[in-house]
Structure formats: structure tokens, C-alpha cells
C-alpha positions in Angstrom: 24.4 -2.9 -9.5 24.4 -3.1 -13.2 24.3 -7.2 -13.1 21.1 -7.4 -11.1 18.7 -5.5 -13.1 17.4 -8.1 -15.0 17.1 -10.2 -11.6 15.0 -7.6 -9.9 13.0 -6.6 -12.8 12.0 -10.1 -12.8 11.3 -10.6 -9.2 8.7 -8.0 -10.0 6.9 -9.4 -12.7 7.0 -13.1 -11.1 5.8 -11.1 -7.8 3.0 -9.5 -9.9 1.1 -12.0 -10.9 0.3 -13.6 -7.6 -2.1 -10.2 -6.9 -4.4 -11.2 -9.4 -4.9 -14.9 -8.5 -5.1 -13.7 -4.5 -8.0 -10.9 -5.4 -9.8 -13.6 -7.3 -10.0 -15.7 -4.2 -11.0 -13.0 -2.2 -13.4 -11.4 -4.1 -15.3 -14.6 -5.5 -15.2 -16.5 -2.5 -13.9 -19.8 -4.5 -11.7 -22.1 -5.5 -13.2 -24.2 -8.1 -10.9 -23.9 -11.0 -7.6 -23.7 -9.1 -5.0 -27.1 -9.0 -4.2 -26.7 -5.6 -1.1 -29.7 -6.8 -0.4 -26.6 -8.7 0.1 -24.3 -6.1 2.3 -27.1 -3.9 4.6 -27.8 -6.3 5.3 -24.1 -7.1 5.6 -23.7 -3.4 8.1 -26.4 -2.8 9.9 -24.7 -6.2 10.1 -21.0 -4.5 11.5 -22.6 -1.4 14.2 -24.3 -3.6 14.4 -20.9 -5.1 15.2 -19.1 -1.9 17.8 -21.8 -0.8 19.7 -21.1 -4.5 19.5 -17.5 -3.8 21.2 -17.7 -0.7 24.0 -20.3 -2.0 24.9 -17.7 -5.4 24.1 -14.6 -3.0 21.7 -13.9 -5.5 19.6 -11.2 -3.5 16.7 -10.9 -6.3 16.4 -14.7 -6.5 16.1 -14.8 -2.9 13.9 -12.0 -2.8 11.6 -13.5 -4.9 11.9 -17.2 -3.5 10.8 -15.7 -0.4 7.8 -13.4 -1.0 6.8 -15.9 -4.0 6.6 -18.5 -1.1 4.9 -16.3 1.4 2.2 -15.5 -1.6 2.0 -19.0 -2.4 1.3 -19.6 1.2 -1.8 -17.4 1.6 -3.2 -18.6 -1.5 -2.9 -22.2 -0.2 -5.2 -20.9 3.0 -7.2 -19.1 0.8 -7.9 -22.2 -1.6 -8.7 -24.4 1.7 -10.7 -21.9 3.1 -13.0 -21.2 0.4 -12.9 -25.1 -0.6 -14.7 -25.5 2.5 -17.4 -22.9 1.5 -17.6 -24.8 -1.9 -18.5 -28.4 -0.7 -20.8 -26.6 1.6 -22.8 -24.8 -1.2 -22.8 -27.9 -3.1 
């Protein structure tokens, strides 16, 4: 149990920071200001992250591959969504 403290601690910092960035898209009603190559390329890197967790049987990697991806996922709606809204108001 010992050996995966650092692991999970992590998970929930890297999980942490996705709030933030997902309230600011919500609450402004944006996206100007956000790389959405950004947000692919960390999505395709929590994927790889998710397939390494499950080849170590690394349960925090995997755990945070996975929700990381998920998160990733709704911000890439969210940044298409309100992209829409911005070349509208434009």
C-alpha cells in the first residue's frame, strides 16, 4: 500500500487542476485564450497513460489516465461549444 502513495497523491493533484479550467468555461461562456492543440495532445497523452497503467498494473496511473481523459474530454465539448458562441459574437 506503502508504494502507491506518491502515485495516488499525484493522481489527485494532476486531477485537480482540470476543475478550475472546466469552471472557467462554464462560467465565462468562452474559449478564447484556450489551445485547443493543447488540449488534443494531452488527451491522446492520458490515453497513453491509461494503456501504461494497465501494462505496469499501476492502478493510480490508470486512474488518472482515465478520469484525466474523461476531463479532457468535456473540456474539448466545452471549448467547441462556446467557440461557436465566440465567432457568433464576433
Amino acid at each position: 500500500m506503502y508504494k502507491y502513495i506518491f502515485g495516488w497523491l499525484a493522481t489527485l493533484c494532476t486531477l485537480s487542476y482540470k476543475f478550475p479550467q472546466i469552471y472557467f468555461f462554464y462560467k465565462n461562456k468562452t474559449s478564447k485564450g484556450i489551445s485547443i492543440l493543447s488540449l488534443c495532445i494531452q488527451t491522446f497523452a492520458y490515453i497513453l497513460y491509461g494503456i501504461h497503467g494497465i501494462i505496469i498494473n499501476d492502478y493510480p496511473v490508470l486512474t488518472m489516465g482515465s478520469i484525466s481523459f474523461f476531463f479532457n474530454i468535456i473540456l474539448c465539448i466545452q471549448y467547441y461549444y462556446y467557440y461557436k458562441n465566440d465567432v457568433i459574437m464576433e
